[in-house]
C-alpha positions as CSV (number, residue, x, y, z in Angstrom):
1,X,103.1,142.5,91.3
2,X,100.8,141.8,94.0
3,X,97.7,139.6,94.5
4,X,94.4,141.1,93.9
5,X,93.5,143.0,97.4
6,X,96.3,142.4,99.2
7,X,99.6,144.9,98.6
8,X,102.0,143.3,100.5
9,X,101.6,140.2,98.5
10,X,104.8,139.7,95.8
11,X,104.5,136.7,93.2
12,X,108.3,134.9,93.6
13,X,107.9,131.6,91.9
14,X,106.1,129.2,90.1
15,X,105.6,125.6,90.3
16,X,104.4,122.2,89.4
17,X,103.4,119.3,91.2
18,X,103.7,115.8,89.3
19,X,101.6,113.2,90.0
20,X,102.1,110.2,87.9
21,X,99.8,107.1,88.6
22,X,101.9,104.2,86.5
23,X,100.0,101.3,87.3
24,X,96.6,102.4,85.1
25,X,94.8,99.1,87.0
26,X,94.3,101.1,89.7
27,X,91.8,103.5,87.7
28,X,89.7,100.6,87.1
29,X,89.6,98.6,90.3
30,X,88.0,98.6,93.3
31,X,89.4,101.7,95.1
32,X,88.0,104.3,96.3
33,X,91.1,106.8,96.3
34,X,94.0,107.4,95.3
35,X,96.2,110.1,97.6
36,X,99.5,111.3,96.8
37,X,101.3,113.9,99.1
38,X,104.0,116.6,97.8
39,X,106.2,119.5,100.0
40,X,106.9,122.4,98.0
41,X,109.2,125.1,100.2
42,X,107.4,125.7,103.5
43,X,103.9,124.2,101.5
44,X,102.5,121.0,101.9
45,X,100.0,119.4,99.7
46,X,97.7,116.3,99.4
47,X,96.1,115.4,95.9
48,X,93.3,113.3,96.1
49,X,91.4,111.7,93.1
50,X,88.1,110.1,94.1
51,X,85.5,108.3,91.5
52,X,82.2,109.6,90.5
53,X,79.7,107.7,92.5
54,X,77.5,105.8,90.3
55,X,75.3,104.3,92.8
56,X,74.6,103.6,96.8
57,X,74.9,99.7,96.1
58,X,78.6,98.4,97.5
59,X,80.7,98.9,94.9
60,X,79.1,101.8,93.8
61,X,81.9,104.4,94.5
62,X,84.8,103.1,93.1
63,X,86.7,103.4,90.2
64,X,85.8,100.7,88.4
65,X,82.2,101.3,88.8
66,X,82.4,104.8,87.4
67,X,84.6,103.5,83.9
68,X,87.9,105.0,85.5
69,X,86.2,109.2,85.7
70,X,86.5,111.0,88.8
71,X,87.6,114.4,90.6
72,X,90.4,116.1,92.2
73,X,90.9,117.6,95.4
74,X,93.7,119.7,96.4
75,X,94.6,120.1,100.3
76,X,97.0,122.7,101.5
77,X,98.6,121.4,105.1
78,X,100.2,124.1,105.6
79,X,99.3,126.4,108.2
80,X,100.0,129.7,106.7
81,X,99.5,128.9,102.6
82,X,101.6,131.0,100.7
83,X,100.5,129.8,96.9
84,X,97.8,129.3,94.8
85,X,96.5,126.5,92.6
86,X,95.8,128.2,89.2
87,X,95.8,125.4,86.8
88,X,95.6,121.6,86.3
89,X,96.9,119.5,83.2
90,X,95.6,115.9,83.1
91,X,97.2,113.4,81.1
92,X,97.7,114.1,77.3
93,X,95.0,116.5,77.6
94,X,94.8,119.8,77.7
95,X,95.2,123.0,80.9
96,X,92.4,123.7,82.3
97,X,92.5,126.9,84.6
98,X,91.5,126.4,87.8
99,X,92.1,129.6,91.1
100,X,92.1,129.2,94.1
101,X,94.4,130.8,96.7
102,X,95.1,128.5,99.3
103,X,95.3,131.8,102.1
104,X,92.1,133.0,101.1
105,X,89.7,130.6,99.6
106,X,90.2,127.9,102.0
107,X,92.9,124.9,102.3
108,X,90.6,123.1,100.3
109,X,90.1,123.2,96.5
110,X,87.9,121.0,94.5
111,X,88.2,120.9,91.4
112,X,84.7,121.1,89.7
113,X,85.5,119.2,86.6
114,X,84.7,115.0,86.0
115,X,87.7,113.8,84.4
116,X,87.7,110.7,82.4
117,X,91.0,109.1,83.5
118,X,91.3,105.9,81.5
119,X,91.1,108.5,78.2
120,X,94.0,110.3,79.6
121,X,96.1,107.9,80.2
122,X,99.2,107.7,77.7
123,X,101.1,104.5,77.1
124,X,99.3,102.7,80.5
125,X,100.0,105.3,83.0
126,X,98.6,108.8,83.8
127,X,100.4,112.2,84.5
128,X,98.5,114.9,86.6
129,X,100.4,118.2,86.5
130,X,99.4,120.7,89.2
131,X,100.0,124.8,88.4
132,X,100.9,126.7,91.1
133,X,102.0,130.4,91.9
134,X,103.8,130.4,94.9
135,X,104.1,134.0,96.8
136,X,105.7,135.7,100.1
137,X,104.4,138.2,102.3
């Protein structure tokens, strides 16, 4: 089965990144980011959840200001991608689809959802599940 344009493309395996984010304090503090990095066979990620800016004043971007909601970016290191993102599970909610191939769209995917973290959260931490479909050439 190949990827849409490109026949020398051959789906081998899929995958999921898990990105769990056990001290819940973070989401409603002062920071302005919270990074995790994951390595996947010859893929390389960095997840990256940022807070929706509420206002220009100091203090303004962080997570406590925006009542623990924010985005998700998705950075592919890798120099020759070989995987897309195609979905994204946040906490006890539900999967939201989400596509973009790393080799084609860009390394960089953001997600254009606002997630409510604190509402996610299940018994004081939060689990992020990323969807990929990993592929050789």
């Amino acid at each position: 089965m190949g990827l849409e344009g490109d026949s020398t493309a051959k789906l081998s395996t899929n995958f999921i990144a898990t990105w769990c984010v056990e001290d819940v304090t973070r989401l409603k503090g002062k920071k302005t980011r919270l990074t995790m990095s994951h390595v996947e066979g010859k893929d390389e990620f960095r997840f990256t959840i940022s807070p929706l800016k509420t206002s220009d004043e100091r203090g303004g971007a962080s997570f406590g200001a925006s009542g623990g909601r924010g985005t998700f970016e998705v950075k592919c290191l890798s120099d020759v991608p070989s995987c897309r993102l195609r979905a994204l599970t946040v906490g006890k909610g539900s999967t939201r689809c989400v596509t973009h191939d790393f080799s084609l769209d860009g390394i960089m995917c953001r997600v254009p959802d606002v997630f409510d973290f604190i509402r996610a959260c299940d018994q004081g931490s939060l689990t992020v599940k990323f969807h990929f479909d990993s592929f050789w050439r």
